[in-house]
KEVEXLUM-333658 format. One record per residue (C-alpha): residue number from 1; residue in three letters; z, x, y. Coordinates in nm, 2 decimals, padded with zeros to 4 digits. Example, Ala and Ser with C-alpha at 12.3 -4.5 7.8 and 13.67 -1.06 7.14 Angstrom:
2
<i = 1, aa = ALA, w = 00.78, u = 01.23, v = -00.45>
<i = 2, aa = SER, w = 00.71, u = 01.37, v = -00.11>
***
This chain:
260
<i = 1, aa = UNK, w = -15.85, u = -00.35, v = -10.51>
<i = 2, aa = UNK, w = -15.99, u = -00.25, v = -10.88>
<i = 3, aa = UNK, w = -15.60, u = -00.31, v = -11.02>
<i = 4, aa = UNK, w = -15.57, u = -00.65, v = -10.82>
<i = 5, aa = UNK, w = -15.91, u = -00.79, v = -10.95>
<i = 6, aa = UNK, w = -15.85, u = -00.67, v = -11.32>
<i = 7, aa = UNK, w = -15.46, u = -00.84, v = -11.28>
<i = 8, aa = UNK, w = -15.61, u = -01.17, v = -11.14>
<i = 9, aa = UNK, w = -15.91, u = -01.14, v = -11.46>
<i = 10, aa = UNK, w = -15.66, u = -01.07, v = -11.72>
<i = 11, aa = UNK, w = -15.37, u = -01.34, v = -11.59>
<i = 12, aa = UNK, w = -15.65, u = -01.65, v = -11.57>
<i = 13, aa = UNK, w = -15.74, u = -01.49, v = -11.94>
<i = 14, aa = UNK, w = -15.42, u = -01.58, v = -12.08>
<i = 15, aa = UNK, w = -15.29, u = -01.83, v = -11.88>
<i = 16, aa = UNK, w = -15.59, u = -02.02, v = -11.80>
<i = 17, aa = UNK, w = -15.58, u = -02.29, v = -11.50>
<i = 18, aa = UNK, w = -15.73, u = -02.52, v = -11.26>
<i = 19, aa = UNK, w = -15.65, u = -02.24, v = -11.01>
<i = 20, aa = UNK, w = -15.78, u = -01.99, v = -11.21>
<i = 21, aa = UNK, w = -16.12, u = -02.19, v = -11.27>
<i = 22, aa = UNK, w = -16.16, u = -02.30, v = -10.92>
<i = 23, aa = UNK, w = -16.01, u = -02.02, v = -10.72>
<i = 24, aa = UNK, w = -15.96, u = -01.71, v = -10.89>
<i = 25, aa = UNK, w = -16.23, u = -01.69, v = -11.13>
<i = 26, aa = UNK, w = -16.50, u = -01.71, v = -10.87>
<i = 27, aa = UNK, w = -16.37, u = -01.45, v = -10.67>
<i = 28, aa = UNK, w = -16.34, u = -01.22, v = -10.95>
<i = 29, aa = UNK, w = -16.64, u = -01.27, v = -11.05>
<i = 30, aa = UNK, w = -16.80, u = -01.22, v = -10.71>
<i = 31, aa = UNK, w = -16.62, u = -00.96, v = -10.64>
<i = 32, aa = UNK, w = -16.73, u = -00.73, v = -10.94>
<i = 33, aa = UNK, w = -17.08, u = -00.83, v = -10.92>
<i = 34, aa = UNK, w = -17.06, u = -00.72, v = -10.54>
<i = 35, aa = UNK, w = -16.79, u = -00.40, v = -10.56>
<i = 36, aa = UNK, w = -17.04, u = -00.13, v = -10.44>
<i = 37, aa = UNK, w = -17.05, u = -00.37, v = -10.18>
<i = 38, aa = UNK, w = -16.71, u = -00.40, v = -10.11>
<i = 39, aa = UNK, w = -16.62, u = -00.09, v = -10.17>
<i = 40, aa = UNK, w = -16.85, u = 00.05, v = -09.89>
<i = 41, aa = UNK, w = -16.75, u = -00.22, v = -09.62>
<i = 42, aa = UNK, w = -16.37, u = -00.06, v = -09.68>
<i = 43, aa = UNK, w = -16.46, u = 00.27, v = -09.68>
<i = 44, aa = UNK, w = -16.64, u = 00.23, v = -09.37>
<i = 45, aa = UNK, w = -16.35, u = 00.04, v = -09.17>
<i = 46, aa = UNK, w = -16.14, u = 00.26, v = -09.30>
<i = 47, aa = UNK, w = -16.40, u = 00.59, v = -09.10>
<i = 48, aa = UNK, w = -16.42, u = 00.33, v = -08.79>
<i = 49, aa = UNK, w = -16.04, u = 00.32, v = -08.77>
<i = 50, aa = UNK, w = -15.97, u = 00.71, v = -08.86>
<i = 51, aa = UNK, w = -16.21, u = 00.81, v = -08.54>
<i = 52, aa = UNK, w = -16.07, u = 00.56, v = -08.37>
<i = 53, aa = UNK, w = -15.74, u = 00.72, v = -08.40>
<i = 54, aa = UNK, w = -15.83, u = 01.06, v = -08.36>
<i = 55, aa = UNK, w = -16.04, u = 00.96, v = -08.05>
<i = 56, aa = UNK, w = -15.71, u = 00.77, v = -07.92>
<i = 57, aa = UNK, w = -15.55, u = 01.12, v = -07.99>
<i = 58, aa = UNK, w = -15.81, u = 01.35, v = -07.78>
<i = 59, aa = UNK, w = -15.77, u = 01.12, v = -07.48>
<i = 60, aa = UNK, w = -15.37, u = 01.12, v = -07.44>
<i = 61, aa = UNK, w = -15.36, u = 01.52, v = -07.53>
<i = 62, aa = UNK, w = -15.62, u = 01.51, v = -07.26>
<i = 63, aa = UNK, w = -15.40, u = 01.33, v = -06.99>
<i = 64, aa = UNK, w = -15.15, u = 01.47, v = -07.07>
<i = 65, aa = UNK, w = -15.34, u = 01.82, v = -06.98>
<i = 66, aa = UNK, w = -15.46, u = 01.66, v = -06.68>
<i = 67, aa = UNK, w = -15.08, u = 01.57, v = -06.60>
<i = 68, aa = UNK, w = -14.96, u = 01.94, v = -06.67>
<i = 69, aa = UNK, w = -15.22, u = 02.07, v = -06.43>
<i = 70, aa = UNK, w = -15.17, u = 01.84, v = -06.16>
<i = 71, aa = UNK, w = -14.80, u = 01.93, v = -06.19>
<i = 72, aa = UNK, w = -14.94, u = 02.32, v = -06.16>
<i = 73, aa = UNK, w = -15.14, u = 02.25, v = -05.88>
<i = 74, aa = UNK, w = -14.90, u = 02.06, v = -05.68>
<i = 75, aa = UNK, w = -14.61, u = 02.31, v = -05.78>
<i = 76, aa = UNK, w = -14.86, u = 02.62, v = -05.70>
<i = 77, aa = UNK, w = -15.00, u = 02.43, v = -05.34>
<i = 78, aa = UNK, w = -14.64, u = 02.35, v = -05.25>
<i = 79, aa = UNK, w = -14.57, u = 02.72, v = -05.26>
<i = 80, aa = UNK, w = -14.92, u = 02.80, v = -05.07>
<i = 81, aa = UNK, w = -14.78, u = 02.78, v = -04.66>
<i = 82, aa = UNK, w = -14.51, u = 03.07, v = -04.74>
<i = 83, aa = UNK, w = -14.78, u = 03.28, v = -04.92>
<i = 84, aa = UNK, w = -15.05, u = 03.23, v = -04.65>
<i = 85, aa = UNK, w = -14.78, u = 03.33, v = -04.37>
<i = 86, aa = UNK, w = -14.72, u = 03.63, v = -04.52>
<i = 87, aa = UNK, w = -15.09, u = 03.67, v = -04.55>
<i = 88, aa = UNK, w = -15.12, u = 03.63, v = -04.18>
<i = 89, aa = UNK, w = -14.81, u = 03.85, v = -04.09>
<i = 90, aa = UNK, w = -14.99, u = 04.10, v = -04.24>
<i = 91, aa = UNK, w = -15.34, u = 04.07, v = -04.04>
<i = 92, aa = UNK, w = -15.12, u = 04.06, v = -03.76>
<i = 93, aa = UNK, w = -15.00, u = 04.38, v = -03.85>
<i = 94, aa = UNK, w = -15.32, u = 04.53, v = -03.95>
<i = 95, aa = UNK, w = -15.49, u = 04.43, v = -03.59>
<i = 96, aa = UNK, w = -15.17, u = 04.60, v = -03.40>
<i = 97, aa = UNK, w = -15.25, u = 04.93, v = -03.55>
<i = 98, aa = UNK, w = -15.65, u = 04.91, v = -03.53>
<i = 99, aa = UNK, w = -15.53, u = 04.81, v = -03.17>
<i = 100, aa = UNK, w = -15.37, u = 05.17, v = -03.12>
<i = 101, aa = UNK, w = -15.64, u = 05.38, v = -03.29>
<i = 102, aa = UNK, w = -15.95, u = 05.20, v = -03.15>
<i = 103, aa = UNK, w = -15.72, u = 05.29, v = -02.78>
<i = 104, aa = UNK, w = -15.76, u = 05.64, v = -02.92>
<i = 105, aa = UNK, w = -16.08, u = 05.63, v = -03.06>
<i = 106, aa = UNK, w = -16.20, u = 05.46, v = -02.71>
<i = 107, aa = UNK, w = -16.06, u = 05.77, v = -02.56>
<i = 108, aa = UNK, w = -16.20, u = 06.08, v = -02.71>
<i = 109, aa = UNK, w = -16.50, u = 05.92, v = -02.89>
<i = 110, aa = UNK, w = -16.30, u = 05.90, v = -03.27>
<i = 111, aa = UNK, w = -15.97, u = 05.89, v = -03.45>
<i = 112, aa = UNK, w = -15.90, u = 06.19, v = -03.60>
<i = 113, aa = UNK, w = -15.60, u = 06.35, v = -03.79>
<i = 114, aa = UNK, w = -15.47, u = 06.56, v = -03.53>
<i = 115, aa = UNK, w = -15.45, u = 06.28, v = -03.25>
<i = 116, aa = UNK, w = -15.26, u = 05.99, v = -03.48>
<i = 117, aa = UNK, w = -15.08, u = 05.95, v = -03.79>
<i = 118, aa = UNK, w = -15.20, u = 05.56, v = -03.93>
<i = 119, aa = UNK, w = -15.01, u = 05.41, v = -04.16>
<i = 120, aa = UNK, w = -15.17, u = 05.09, v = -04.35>
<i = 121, aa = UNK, w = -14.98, u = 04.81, v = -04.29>
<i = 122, aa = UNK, w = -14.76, u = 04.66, v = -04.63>
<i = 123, aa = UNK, w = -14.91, u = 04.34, v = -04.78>
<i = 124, aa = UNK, w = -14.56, u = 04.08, v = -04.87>
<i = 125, aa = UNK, w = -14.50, u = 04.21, v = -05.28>
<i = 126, aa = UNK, w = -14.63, u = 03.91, v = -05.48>
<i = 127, aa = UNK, w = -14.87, u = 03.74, v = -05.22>
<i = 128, aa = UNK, w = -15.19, u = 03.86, v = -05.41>
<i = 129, aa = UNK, w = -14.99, u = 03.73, v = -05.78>
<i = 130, aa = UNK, w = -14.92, u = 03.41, v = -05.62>
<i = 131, aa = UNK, w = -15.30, u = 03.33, v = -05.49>
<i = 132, aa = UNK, w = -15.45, u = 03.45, v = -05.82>
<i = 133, aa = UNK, w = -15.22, u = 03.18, v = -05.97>
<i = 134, aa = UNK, w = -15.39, u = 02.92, v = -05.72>
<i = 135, aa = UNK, w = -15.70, u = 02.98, v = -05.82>
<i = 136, aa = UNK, w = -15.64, u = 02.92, v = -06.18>
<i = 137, aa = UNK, w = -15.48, u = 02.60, v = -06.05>
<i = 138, aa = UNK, w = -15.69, u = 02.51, v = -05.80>
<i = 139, aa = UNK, w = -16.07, u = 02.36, v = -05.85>
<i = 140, aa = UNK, w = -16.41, u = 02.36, v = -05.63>
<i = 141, aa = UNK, w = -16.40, u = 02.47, v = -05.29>
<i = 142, aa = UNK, w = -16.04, u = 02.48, v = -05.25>
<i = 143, aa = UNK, w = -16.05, u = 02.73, v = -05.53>
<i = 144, aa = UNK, w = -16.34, u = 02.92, v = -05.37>
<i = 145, aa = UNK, w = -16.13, u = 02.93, v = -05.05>
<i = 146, aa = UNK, w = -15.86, u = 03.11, v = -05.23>
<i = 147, aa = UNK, w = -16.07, u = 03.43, v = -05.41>
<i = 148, aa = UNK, w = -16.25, u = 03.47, v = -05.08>
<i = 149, aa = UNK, w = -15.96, u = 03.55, v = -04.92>
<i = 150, aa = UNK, w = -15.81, u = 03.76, v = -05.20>
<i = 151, aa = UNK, w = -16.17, u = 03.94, v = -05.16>
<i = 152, aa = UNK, w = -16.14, u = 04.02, v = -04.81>
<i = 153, aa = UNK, w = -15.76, u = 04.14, v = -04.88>
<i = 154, aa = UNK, w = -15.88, u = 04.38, v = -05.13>
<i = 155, aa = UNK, w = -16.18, u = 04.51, v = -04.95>
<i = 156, aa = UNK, w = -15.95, u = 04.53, v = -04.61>
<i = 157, aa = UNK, w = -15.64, u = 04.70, v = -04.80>
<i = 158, aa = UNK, w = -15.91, u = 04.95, v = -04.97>
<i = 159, aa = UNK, w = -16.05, u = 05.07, v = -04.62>
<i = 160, aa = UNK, w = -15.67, u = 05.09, v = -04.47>
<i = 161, aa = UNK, w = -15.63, u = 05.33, v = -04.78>
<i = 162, aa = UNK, w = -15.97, u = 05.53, v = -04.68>
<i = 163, aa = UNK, w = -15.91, u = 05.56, v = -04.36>
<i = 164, aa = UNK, w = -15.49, u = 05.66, v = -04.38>
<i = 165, aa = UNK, w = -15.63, u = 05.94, v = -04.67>
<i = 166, aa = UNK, w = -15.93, u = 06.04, v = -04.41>
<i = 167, aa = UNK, w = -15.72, u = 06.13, v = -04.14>
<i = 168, aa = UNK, w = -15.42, u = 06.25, v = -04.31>
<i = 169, aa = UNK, w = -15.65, u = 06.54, v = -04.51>
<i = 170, aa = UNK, w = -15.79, u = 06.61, v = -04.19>
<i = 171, aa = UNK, w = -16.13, u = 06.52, v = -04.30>
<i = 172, aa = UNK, w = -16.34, u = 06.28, v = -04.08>
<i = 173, aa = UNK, w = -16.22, u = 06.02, v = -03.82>
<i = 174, aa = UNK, w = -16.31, u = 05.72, v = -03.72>
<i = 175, aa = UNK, w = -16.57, u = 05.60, v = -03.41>
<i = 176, aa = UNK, w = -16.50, u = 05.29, v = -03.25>
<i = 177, aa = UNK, w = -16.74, u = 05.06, v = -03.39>
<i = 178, aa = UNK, w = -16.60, u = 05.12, v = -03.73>
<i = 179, aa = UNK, w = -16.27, u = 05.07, v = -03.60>
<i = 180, aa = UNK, w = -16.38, u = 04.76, v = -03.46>
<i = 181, aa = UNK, w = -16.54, u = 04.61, v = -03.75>
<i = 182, aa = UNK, w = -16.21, u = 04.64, v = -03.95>
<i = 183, aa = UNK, w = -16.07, u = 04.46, v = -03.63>
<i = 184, aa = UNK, w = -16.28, u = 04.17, v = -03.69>
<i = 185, aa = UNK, w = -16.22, u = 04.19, v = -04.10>
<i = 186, aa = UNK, w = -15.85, u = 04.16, v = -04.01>
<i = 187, aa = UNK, w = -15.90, u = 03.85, v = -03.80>
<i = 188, aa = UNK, w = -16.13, u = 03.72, v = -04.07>
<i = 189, aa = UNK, w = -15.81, u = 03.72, v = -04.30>
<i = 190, aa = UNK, w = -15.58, u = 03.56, v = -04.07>
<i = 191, aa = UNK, w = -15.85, u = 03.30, v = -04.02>
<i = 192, aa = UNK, w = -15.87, u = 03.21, v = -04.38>
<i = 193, aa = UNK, w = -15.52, u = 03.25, v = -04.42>
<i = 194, aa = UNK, w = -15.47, u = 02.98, v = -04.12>
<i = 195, aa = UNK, w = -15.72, u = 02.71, v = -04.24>
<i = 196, aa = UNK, w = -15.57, u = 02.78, v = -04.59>
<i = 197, aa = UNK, w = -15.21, u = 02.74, v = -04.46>
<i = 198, aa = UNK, w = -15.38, u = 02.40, v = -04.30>
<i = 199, aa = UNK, w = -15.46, u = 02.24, v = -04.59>
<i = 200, aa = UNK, w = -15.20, u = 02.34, v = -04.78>
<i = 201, aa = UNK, w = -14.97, u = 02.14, v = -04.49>
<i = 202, aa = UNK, w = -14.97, u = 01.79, v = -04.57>
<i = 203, aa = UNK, w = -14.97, u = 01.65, v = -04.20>
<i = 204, aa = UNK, w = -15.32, u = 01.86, v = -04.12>
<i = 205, aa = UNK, w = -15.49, u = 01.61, v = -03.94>
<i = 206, aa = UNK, w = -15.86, u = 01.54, v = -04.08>
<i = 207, aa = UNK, w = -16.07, u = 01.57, v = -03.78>
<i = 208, aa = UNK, w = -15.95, u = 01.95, v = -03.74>
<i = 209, aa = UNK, w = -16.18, u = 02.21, v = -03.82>
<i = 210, aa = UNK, w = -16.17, u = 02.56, v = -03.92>
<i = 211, aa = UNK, w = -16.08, u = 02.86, v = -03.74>
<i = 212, aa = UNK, w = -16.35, u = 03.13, v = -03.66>
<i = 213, aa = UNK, w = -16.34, u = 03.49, v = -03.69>
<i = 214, aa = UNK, w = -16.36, u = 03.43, v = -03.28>
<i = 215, aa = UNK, w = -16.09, u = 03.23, v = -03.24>
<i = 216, aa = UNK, w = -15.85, u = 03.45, v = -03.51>
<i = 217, aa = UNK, w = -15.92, u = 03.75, v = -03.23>
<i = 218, aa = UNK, w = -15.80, u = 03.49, v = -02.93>
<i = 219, aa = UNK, w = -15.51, u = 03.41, v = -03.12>
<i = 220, aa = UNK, w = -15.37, u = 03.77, v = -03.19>
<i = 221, aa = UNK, w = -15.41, u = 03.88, v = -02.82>
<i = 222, aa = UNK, w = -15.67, u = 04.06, v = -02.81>
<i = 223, aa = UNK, w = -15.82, u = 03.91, v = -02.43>
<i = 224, aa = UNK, w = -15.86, u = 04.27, v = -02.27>
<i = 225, aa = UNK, w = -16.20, u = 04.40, v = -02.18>
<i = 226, aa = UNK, w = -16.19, u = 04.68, v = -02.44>
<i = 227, aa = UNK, w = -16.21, u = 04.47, v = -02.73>
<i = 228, aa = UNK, w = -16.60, u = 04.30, v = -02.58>
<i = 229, aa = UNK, w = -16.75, u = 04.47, v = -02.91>
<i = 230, aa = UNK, w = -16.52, u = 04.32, v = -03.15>
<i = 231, aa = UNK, w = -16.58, u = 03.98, v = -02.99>
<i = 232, aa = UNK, w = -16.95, u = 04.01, v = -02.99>
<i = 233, aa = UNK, w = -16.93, u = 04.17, v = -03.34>
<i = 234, aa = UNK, w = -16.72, u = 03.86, v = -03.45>
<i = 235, aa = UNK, w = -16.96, u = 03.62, v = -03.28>
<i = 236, aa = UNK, w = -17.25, u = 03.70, v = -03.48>
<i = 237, aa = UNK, w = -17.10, u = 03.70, v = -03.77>
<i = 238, aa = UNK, w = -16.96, u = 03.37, v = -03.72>
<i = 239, aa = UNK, w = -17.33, u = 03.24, v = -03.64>
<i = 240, aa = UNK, w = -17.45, u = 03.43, v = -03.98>
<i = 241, aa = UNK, w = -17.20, u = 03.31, v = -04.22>
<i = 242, aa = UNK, w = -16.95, u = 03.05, v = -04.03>
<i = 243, aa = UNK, w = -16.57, u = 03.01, v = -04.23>
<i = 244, aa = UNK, w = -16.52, u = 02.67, v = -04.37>
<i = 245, aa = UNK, w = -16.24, u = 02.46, v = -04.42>
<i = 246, aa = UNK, w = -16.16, u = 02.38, v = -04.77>
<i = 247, aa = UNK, w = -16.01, u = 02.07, v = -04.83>
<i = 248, aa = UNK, w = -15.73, u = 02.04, v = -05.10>
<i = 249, aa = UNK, w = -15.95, u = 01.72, v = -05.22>
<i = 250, aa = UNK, w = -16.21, u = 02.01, v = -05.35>
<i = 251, aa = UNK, w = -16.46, u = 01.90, v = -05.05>
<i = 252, aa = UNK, w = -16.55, u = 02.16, v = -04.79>
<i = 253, aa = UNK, w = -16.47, u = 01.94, v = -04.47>
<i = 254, aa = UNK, w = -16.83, u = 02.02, v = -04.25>
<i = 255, aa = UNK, w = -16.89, u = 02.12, v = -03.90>
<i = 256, aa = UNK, w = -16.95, u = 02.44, v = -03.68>
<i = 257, aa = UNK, w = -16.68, u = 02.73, v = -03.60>
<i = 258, aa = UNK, w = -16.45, u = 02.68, v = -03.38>
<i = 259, aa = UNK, w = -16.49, u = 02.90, v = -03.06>
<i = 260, aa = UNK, w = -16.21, u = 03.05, v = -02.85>
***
């Protein structure tokens, strides 16, 4: 701006004109009695439009973050119904063999080493990889949903270890209200794992509601008289702390347990 001025000065110097008198000559000489001026007004547009630009910036590396963990989310979601089968094979296998040693237990007051050999049943290699990934994907209560479940997996797995190492040392076995109470944490997982494997179906209708502790024991067989405790065990704690039903929406859809 200082070279243009001092060109349009020196030019009207030499070659005076009417132009230069009645045009040129005014602006030059407003223009260095006022270039502080000046010079501040461009430096300041010139600040306005470098945040602008970086603030334009921030926002599209921002959707496009959004966009790459969308694409996460619905690529980790979409593999979520497999996952939480597996999950409830598993509790299926887990209640089928409390099912044989509470039997035992029932009969001669525990389950010890010398009366059966227990062998913890095999969570699907990769299921607990594959949630931990959907909790980094996932947000809110759907998340939440997720590490309770890998909690209760990991606190269940840890007592099938216990109790396998108890009996196979020979050391002490098991009455049947702690068999029971495993019982119940088993059909805890496969309820979780159900109302998981709900929402992570598309066509889950909005008005159903979660499955209970209760209901998970109705739905693996176990109807016979011997298994009163569990139920009553699983009914209370279904009063005291009812499961929910995580929507993939991150809302907890409300409303009570349902009961068998």
């Amino acid at each position: 701006m200082s070279i243009l001025l001092i060109g349009l000065d020196g030019g009207c110097k030499l070659v005076p004109s009417e132009t230069c008198r009645s045009v040129i000559v005014p602006v030059t000489t407003i223009a260095w009695s006022w270039q502080s001026l000046v010079g501040a007004i461009f430096t300041l547009l010139a600040a306005v439009y470098g945040a602008w630009f970086v603030l334009r910036q921030i926002q599209q590396n921002d959707r496009q973050e959004q966009d790459r963990k969308a694409r996460r989310l619905r690529a980790q979601r979409a593999a979520m119904p497999l996952v939480m089968s597996e999950v409830c094979e598993f509790a299926e296998q887990s209640v089928e063999r409390l099912k044989r040693a509470l039997a035992v237990a029932k009969q001669h007051g525990s389950v010890t080493g010398t009366r059966m050999t227990p062998r913890a049943p095999k969570l699907a290699p990769g299921a607990v990889k594959e949630i931990t990934a959907m909790v980094e994907a996932a947000d809110g209560a759907e998340a939440d949903a997720y590490i309770d479940l890998l909690a209760e997996l990991q606190v269940h797995l840890a007592r099938w270890r216990s109790f396998e190492a108890d009996l196979r040392a020979r050391r002490n076995g098991r009455v049947p209200r702690d068999i029971e109470i495993e019982i119940v944490d088993a059909a805890e997982i496969y309820a979780r794992a159900s109302n998981l494997l709900a929402v992570a179906r598309p066509g889950r209708r909005p008005d159903e509601g979660p499955m209970s502790r209760r209901s998970a024991l109705t739905v693996l067989g176990l109807h016979d008289i011997m298994f009163d405790d569990a139920k009553g065990y699983a009914e209370r704690t279904d009063a005291r702390a009812p499961l929910s039903l995580a929507d993939s929406g991150n809302a907890a859809l409300a409303g009570p347990a349902v009961g068998a």
